[in-house]
N, C-alpha and C positions, 0 to 999 in steps of 0.2 A: 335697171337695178331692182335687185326683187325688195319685196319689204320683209321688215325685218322684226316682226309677232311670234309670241309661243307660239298662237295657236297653228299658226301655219309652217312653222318649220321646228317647233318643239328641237332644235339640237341634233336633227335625226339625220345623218352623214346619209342613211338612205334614200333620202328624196333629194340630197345635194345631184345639180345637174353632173356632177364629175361621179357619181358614186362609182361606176363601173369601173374608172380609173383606180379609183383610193385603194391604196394598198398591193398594187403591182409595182414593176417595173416602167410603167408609161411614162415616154417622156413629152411633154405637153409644147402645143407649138407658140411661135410666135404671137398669135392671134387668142389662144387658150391660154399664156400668159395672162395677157392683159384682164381676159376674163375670169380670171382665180382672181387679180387681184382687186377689182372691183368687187368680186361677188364676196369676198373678204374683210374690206373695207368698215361697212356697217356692224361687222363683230369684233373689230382690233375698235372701236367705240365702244362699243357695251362690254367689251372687258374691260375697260380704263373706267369707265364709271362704276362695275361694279369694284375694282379696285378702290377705288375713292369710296364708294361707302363701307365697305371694310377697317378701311383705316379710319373712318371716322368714327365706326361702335368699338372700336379698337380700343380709342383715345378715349371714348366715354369709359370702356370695361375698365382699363386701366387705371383713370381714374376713382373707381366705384371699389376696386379693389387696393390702392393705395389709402381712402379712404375708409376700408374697411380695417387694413392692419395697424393702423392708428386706435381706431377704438380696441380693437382688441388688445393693446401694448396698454392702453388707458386702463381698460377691466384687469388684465392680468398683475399691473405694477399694484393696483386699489388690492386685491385678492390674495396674495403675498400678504397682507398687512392677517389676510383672515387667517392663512394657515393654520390649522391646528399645531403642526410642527412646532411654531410661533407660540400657541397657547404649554406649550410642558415646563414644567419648574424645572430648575437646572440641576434637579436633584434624580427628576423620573429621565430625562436623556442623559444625565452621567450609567443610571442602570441600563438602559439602554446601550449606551457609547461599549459597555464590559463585556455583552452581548456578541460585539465585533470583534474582540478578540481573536484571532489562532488558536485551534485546538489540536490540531496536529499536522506537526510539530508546534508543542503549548507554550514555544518560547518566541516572543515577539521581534521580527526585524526593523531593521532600519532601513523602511523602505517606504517611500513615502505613496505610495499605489493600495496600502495595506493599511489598517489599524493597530498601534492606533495616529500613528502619522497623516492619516489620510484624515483623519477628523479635524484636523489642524487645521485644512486648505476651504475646507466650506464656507464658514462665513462667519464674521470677529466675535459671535457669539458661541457659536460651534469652537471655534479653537480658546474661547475663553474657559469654556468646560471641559474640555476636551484637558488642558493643561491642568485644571487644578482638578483634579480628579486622580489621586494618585494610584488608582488600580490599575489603572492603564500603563505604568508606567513603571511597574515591579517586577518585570519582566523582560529580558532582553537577550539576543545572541548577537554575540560577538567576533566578528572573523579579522586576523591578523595575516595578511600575508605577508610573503617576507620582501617582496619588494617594494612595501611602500616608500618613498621619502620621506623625509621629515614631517616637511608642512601639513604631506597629505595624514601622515601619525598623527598628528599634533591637532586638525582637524576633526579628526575622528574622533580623539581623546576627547577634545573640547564637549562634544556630542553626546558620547555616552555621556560625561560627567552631568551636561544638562538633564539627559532621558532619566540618569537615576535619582538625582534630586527632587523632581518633579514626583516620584514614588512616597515622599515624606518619609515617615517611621515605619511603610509596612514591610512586614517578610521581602525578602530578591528572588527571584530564580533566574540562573544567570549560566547561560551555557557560553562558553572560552573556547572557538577553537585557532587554531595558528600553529606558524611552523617559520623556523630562521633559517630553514634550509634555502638557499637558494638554487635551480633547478637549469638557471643558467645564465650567460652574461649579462645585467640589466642595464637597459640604457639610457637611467638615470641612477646619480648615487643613491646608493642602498645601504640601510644598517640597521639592518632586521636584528641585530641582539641589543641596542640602542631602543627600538621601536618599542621590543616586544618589554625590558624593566618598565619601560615606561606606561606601558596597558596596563601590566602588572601592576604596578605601582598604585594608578589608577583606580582598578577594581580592588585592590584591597582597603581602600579610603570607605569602601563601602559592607568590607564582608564581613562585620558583626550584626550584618541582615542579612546573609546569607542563609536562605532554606531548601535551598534545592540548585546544585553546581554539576555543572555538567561539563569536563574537561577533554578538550581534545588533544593534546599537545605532545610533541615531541619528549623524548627520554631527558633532552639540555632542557629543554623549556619548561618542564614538567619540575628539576630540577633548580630550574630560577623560582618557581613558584610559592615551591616549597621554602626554600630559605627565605624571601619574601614574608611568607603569610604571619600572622599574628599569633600567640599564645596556644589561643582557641577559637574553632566557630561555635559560639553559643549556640544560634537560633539551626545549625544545619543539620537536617533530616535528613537530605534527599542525595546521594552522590553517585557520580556516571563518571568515568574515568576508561580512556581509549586512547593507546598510544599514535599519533599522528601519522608517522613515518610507516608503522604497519598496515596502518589504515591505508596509504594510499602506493603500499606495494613496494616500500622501500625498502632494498635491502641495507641491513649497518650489523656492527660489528660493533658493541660497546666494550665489549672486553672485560677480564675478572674485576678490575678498581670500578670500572664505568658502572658498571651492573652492582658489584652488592652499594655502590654509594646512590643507586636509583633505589635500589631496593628500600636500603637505610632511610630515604629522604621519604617514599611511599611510606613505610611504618611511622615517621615523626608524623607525617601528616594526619594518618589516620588517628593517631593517638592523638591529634587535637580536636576530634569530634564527637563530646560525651555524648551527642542526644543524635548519635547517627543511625536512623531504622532500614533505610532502603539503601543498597548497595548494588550497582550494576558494575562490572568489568568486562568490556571487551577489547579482545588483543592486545591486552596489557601486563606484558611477563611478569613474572616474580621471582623472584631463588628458587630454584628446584621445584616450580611449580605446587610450591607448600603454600598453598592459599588458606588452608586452616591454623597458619600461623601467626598469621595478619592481626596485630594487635588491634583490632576494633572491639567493640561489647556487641560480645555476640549476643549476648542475652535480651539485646534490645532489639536487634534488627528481624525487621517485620516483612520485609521485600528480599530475597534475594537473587541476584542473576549472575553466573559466572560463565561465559563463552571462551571459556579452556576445557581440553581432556584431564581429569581429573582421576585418579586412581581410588577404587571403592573404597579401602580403607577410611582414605580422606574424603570422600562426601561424607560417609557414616560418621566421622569425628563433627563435620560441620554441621551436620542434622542433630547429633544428639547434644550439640555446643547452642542450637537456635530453639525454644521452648516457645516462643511468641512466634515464628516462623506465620505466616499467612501465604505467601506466595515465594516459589523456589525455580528456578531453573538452572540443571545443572548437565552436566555431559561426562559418562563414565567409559572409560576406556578400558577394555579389557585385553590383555595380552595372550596370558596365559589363565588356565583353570585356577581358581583364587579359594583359598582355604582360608574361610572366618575363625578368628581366634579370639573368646570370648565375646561372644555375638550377643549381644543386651537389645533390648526392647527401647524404641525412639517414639516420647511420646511429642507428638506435634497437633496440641489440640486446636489451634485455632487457624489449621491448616486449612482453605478453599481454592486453591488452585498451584496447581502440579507438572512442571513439563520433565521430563526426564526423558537422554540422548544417551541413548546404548552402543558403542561403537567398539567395533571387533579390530583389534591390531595385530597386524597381521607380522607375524616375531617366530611363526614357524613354519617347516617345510610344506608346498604346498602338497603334499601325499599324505599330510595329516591333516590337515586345515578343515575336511570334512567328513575324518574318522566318527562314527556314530558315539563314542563314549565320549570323546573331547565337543562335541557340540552339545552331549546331553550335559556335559560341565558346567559349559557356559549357562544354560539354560537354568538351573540349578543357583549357578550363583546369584544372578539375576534375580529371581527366584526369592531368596534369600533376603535380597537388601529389602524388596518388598513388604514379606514377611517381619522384618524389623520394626519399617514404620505404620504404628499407631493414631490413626487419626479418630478425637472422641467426637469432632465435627465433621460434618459431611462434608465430601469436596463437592465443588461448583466446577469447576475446568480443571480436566488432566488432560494433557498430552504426551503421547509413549514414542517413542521412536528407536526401531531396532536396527543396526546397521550389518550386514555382512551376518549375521546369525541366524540360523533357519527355526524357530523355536516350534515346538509340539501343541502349548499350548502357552493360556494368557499367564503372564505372571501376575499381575497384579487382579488379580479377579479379589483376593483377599481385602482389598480397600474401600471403605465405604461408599458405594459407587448410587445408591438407591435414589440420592437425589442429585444425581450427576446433573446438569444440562449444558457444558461445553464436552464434547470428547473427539482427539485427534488421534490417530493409529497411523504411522509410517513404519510398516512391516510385512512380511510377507503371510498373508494371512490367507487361513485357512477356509471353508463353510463352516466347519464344527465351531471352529473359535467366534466366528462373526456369530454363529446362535448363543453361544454361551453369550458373546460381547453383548446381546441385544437385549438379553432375556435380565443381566445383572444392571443394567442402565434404564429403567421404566419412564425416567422424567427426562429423560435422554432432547435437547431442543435443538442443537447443534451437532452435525456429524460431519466428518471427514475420515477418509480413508487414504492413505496414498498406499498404494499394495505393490509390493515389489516382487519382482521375479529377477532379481540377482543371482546372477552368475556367481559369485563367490561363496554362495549358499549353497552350491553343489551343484547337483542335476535333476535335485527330484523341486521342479514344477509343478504348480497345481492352479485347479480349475478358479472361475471367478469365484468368493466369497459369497457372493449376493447371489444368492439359488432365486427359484421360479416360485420355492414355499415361501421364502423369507414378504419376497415384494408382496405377495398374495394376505400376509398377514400383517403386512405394513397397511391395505387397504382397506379401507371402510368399504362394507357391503350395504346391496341396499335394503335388508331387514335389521342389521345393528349398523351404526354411521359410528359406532366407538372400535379401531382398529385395536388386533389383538397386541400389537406391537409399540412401541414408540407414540403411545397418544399424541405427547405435545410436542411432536417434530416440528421442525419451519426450515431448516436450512440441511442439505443433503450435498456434498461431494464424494464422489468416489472418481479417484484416477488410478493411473495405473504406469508405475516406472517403468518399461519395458526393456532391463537390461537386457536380454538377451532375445533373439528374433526367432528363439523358437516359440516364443510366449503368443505369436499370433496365430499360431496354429489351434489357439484355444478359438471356440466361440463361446458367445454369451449364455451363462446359465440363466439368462431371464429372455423370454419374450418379446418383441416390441411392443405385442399387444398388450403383455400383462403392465410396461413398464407406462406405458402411455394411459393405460385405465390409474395407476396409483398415481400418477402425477394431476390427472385431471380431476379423481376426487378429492383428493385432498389439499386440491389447490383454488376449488369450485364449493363445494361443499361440504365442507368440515373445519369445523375452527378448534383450534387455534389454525390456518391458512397457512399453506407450504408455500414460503417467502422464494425459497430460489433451489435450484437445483441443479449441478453441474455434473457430467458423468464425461470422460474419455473410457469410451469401447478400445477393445483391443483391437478388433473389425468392425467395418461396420455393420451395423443391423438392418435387416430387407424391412425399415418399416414402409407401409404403404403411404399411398398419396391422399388419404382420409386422416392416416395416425397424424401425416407432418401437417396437414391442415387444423386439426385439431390440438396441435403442442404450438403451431404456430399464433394460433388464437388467444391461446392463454396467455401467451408474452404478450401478444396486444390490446387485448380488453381488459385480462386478471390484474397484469402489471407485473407477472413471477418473470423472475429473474430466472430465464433458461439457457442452459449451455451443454449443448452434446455432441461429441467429437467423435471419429470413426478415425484412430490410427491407420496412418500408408505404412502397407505391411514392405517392409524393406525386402531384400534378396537376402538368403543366409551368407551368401558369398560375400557380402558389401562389409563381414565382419572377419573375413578372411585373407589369410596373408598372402593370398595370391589371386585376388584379381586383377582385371585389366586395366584397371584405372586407380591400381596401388601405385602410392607418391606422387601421384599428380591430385586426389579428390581423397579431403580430411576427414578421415571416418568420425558420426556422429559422434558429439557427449552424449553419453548413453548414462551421465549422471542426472542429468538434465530430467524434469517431467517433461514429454514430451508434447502436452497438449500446450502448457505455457511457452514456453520456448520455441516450439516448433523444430525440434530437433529432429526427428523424420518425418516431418510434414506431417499436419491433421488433416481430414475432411469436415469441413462443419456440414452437420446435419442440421441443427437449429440454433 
């Protein structure tokens, strides 16, 4: 038997008498049996013993560390008592708890994953504050669908009724949406016009604190509401108003009684809102789309938004109806060439933000649609309303959007634009107009461009906006670090709508190199620091493997927010009525921005 020492056989299968066997095929004999299993014997021992002391430091670790989670469960339960948490008066974590709120969307659900329901669940001191803290709790939305049950109504109801009491005396803001429409057989009883008086009902227990109501509801529901509601809202400021059924693509047919008695009920409502400043509508008809009929005071309203096409006359009635105006968003539809008839001056002095949708409707032969005197028309009238409005305050954010009209030049250069710093441009724009745009906007912080090359604007195409000079004097140099253009830039998009596929036969009026030098000085060294930067190329740009290592860096270290697309140049043919894979493969939305949507595919560059 051999013995059985490190020193002498240290584990080394090479000095085992069989080595030359280990690891072949050898099959060992009768007599070689017996000798493996002797010469084996004294280590199937000293594995059982080192097994056994294994398990026994095993049972000691185990120990040491059962013993160890015990004290630390001792320290952590004592430490809890220290919490600073612990230490706040239930006055500094109420400001805190308001803190958690929703900001956008600034109306609070009912969902207990969120704030302020979530504050509820923490612990009996948390939900003690959490309840009697009524900031938390002046704020709710509200969703009705039409198949609830009863109980599950009657639940809900319970619910809200608690969340708004819990608010005491403050202002509500309170968004309502629902619909009784049912969409198909439900397989429990349903009576969703049962349900919905009784929300109703509900919420109006509350809405002489109504300051801010946000309505989504059906033309019937909208309907119950109205007959429903009270006198007046004293305390309501703030109203949103969106019909449901349109909202979610439904077609209906109210008919001549259905409609002026929507209408009729909209006018009472509105005439029960003396102190009503901000006004949004979307998708919400009216008679003859005569929104500047709408018995509100206009003299009062300070916000307004109307997401209807609206005929110039009628913006121009409702601009020179709003003196307190601050913010306006409106959309004007033009048909035919428009002849102003006593055209007066609109003074809007406490105007700081502007969005105005220029949209061409198309009511004649397409063989005139891009006659050169009938688009200088447009352009003119356009022109025009501009010319109108008087602002004695600077604007802060305008946004222009031109649809289907090829224009010459900017309308609105006339507005006081010097201390711009929001501006959005969705038009087909020219180099000359982006120099005028840049030269009249100095304080200019925000930019966006979407540049259209629409098809329905003719045939005359034109080159990128943003030349090789522009980007060059957008950059700080290294003997002055003050650019001759847009000092306090920080945010830059430029896209580009590519209705049409001959647009890619452009290439870029700027550089990779020039475009990759302005992004990294002034996103490196020059403050105010250029926060983000988004561009879709029409093609892509040959930058090299230096530029994209150097744009790629600055997203990593700076933190800028970078994003640059190289549109996939389609086939001209893939817009034509005869290729080979017409009626089988849906030709792009070519309404679509193409880098968002991905409507003919981007390349990302960075």
């Amino acid at each position: 038997m051999l013995a059985l020492t490190s020193a002498n056989h240290s584990w080394d299968t090479s000095r085992s008498p069989f080595a030359s066997m280990i690891g072949t095929n050898y099959v060992p004999t009768s007599s070689e049996l017996n000798q493996l299993r002797e010469l084996l014997a004294p280590f199937h021992n000293e594995l059982l013993r080192l097994d056994s002391e294994i398990h026994r430091f095993r049972t000691i670790l185990d120990g040491l560390l059962q013993e160890k989670q015990q004290v630390e469960r001792y320290i952590e339960a004592h430490k809890a008592l220290m919490s600073p948490v612990q230490q706040l008066p239930s006055e500094t974590l109420s400001e805190i708890f308001k803190w958690c709120l929703p900001v956008d969307p600034s109306y609070a659900v009912r969902n207990i994953y969120q704030a302020p329901l979530v504050l509820t669940t923490i612990c009996r001191a948390w939900r003690r504050t959490a309840i009697n803290t009524p900031a938390l709790w002046n704020s709710l939305h509200v969703y009705l669908p039409p198949h609830l049950s009863k109980d599950s109504c009657s639940r809900r109801i319970n619910g809200i009724r608690r969340w708004l009491k819990r608010s005491g005396s403050l202002p509500l803001s309170i968004s309502f949406h629902g619909s009784t429409t049912l969409t198909s057989e439900a397989s429990i009883p349903c009576y969703p016009d049962e349900n919905m008086q009784l929300m109703i009902d509900t919420l109006m227990q509350f809405s002489h604190r109504f300051s801010d109501l946000f309505l989504s509801l059906s033309s019937t529901d909208f309907s119950a509401f109205c007959m429903l509601a009270p006198t007046d809202f004293p305390l309501l400021r703030s109203l949103q108003v969106r019909d449901e059924d349109l909202h979610r693509g439904k077609i209906r047919n109210l008919g001549p009684e259905a409609g002026e008695m929507h209408n009729s009920n909209f006018s009472t409502f509105l005439s029960r809102i003396p102190s009503l400043k901000q006004l949004k509508m979307y998708k919400f008809p009216v008679a003859g789309d005569n929104y500047s009929s709408l018995p509100c005071n206009w003299q009062n309203i300070t916000k307004l938004e109307i997401l209807a096409t609206l005929d110039p006359d009628q913006i121009l009635t409702i601009l020179s109806s709003t003196p307190k105006m601050e913010s306006v968003t409106l959309s004007i539809g033009l048909s035919t060439p428009h002849i102003f008839r006593d055209l007066h001056v609109i003074h809007l002095s406490h105007l700081n933000e502007m969005k105005l949708t220029f949209l061409r409707l198309f009511t004649q032969a397409s063989t005139t649609m891009h006659r050169p005197d009938i688009v200088s028309a447009f352009e003119s009238e356009i022109t025009s309303i501009f010319d109108c409005i008087q602002c004695t305050t600077t604007l802060r954010s305008f946004r222009f959007l031109c649809h289907h009209i090829l224009l010459s030049r900017l309308p609105f250069i006339g507005l006081p634009l010097h201390a711009l710093e929001t501006l959005e441009l969705t038009m087909p724009m020219t180099a000359e107009m982006m120099a005028e745009c840049i030269s009249k906007t100095p304080s200019l912080v925000n930019f966006q461009l979407t540049d259209l090359d629409d098809v329905s604007t003719g045939p005359q195409l034109h080159a990128d906006p943003l030349q090789e000079l522009y980007l060059v004097k957008l950059t700080p140099s290294s003997t002055d670090l003050t650019p001759l253009w847009w000092p306090k830039l920080q945010n830059i998009r430029i896209l580009s709508r590519l209705m049409s596929p001959y647009a890619y036969r452009y290439d870029s009026a700027f550089s990779p190199t020039t475009l990759t030098t302005f992004i990294k000085t002034r996103s490196e060294k020059y403050v105010p620091r250029l926060k983000s930067c988004d561009i879709l190329f029409r093609q892509r740009p040959a930058f090299s493997a230096g530029e994209l290592e150097i744009l790629r860096n600055l997203k990593k270290n700076v933190g800028l927010k970078l994003r640059l697309n190289g549109a996939r140049c389609p086939s001209v043919w893939e817009f034509g009525p005869d290729s080979p894979d017409t009626g089988l493969v849906e030709p792009p939305n070519v309404s679509k921005l193409s880098d968002m949507e991905c409507v003919f595919g981007t390349d990302i560059i960075v």
